[in-house]
N, C-alpha and C positions, 0 to 999 in steps of 0.2 A: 758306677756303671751297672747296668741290671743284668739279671741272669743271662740274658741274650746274649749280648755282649754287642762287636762294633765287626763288622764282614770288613776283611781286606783284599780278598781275592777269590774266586773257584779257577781247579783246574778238572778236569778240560775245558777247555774254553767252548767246545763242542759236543753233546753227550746224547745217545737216546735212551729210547724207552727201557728201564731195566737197567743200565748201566749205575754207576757210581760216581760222585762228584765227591771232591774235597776242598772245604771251604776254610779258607787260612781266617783266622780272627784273633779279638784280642777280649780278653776279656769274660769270653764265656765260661760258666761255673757249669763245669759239667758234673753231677753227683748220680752216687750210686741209685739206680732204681725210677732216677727221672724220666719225663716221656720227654729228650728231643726232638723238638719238630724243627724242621728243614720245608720249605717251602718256596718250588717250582712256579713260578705263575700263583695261580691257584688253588695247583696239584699238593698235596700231604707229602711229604718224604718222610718215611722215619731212618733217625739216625740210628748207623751199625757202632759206631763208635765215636769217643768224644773226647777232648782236651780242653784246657784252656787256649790253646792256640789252633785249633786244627777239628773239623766236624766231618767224618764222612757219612754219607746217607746214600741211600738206593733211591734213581728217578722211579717215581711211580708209571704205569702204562698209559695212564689219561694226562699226563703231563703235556703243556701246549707246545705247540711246533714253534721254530723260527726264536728271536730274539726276546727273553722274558725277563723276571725281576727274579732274583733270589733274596729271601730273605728267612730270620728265626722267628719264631714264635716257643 
């Protein structure tokens, strides 16, 4: 599995601008010093912290409205 790893959930299922999401997975290799990215739509998130089962990140302000994709890079 690659460093990403495989998304199994975010909670809140509702979030804005600024707020915080936590994305259950499995599989991602979180190591000291890496740049976690988390990704809103299109928006950057950087992650505040990280596991191998669990990513929280800050939604950025240009983050898109309404129902979007989350994914790692």
């Amino acid at each position: 599995m690659s460093k990403v790893g495989k998304i199994l959930g975010v909670e809140p299922s509702f979030v804005i601008a600024g707020g915080e999401i936590a994305v259950a997975c499995e599989g991602f290799r979180a190591e000291f010093g890496a740049n976690h990215l988390v990704f809103v739509g299109a928006a950057e998130c950087r992650a505040t912290a990280a596991s191998a089962t669990r990513v929280l990140a800050r939604v950025p302000d240009d983050a898109e409205e309404g129902l979007t994709r989350i994914h790692f890079e």
